[in-house]
C-alpha positions in Angstrom: -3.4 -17.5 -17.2 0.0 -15.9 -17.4 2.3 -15.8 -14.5 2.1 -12.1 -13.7 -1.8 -12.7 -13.1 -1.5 -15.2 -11.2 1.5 -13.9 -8.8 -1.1 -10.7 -8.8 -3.8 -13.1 -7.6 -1.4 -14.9 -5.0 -0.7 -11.9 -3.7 -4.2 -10.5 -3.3 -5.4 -13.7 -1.6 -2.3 -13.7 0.8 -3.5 -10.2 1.8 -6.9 -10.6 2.0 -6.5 -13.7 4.7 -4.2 -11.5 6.6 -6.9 -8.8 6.7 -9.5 -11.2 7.9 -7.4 -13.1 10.6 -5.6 -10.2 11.9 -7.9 -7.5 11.7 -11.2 -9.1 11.6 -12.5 -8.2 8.4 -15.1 -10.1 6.4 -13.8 -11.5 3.1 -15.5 -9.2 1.1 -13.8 -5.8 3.0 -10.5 -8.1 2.8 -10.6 -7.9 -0.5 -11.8 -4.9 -1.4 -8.8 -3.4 0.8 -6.4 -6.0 -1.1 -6.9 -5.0 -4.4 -7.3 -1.2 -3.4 -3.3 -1.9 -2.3 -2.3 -3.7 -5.3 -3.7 -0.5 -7.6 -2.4 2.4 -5.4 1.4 0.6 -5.4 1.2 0.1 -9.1 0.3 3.6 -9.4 3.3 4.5 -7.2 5.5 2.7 -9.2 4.5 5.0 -12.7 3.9 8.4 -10.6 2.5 10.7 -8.1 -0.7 9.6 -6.2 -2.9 11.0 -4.0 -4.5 8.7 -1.5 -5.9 8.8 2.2 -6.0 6.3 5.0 -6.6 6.4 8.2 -3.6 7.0 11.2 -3.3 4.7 13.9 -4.7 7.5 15.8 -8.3 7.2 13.8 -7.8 10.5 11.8 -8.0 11.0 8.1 -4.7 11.6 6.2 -4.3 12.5 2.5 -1.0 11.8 1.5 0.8 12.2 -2.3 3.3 9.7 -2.5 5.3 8.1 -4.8 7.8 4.8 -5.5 8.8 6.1 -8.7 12.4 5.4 -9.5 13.2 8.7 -11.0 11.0 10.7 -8.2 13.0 8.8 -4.9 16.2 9.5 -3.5 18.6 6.5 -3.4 18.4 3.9 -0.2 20.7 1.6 1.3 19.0 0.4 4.8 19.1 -3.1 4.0 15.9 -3.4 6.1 13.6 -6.7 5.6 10.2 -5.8 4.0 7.5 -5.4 6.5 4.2 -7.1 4.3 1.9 -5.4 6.9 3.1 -1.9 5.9 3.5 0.4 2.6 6.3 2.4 2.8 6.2 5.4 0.2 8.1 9.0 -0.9 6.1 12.1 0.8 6.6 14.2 -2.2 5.3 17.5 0.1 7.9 16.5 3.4 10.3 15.1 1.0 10.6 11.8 3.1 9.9 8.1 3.7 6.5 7.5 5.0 4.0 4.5 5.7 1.4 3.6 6.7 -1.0 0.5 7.9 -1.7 -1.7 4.4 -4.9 -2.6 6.6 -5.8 1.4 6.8 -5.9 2.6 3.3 -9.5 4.2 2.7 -9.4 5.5 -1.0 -7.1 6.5 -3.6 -7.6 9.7 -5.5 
């Protein structure tokens, strides 16, 4: 296997357990949810996406975002990565966003 698959596979696995320890999920939702993340940030990365999950509040959001080089403004916060969120460009507010990677529902 080449590296890239398996750092993919690492990172799927890594996610899945946190899913099933943290939020209780079985293994199979746990990865279902993991590799629903993986897709929806390497479509971020090429483009504009539309996706929902759910707010901490138990409503349905759909959101269009984007991590798009040539779509985001420049940043500087120097803030350390948070793996338990996705942070992504509101293309309709025109601002950072995230959102719960455990709360993603679908991806359009």
């Amino acid at each position: 296997m080449s590296t890239s698959v398996k750092n993919t596979m690492k990172r799927v696995m890594t996610m899945a357990w946190q899913f099933v320890r943290k939020n209780g999920y079985t293994m199979s939702e746990a990865l279902k949810t993991a590799w629903r993340n993986i897709k929806l940030h390497a479509k971020m990365q090429k483009g504009i996406v539309k996706f929902y999950f759910q707010k901490v509040d138990g409503s349905i959001r759909e959101a269009y975002g984007t991590l798009a080089s040539h779509l985001v403004p420049a940043t500087g916060d120097g803030r350390k990565p948070n793996p338990t969120i996705q942070t992504y460009f509101d293309t309709e507010k025109a601002e950072w966003r995230c959102f719960k990677i455990a709360n993603l529902m679908r991806i359009a």
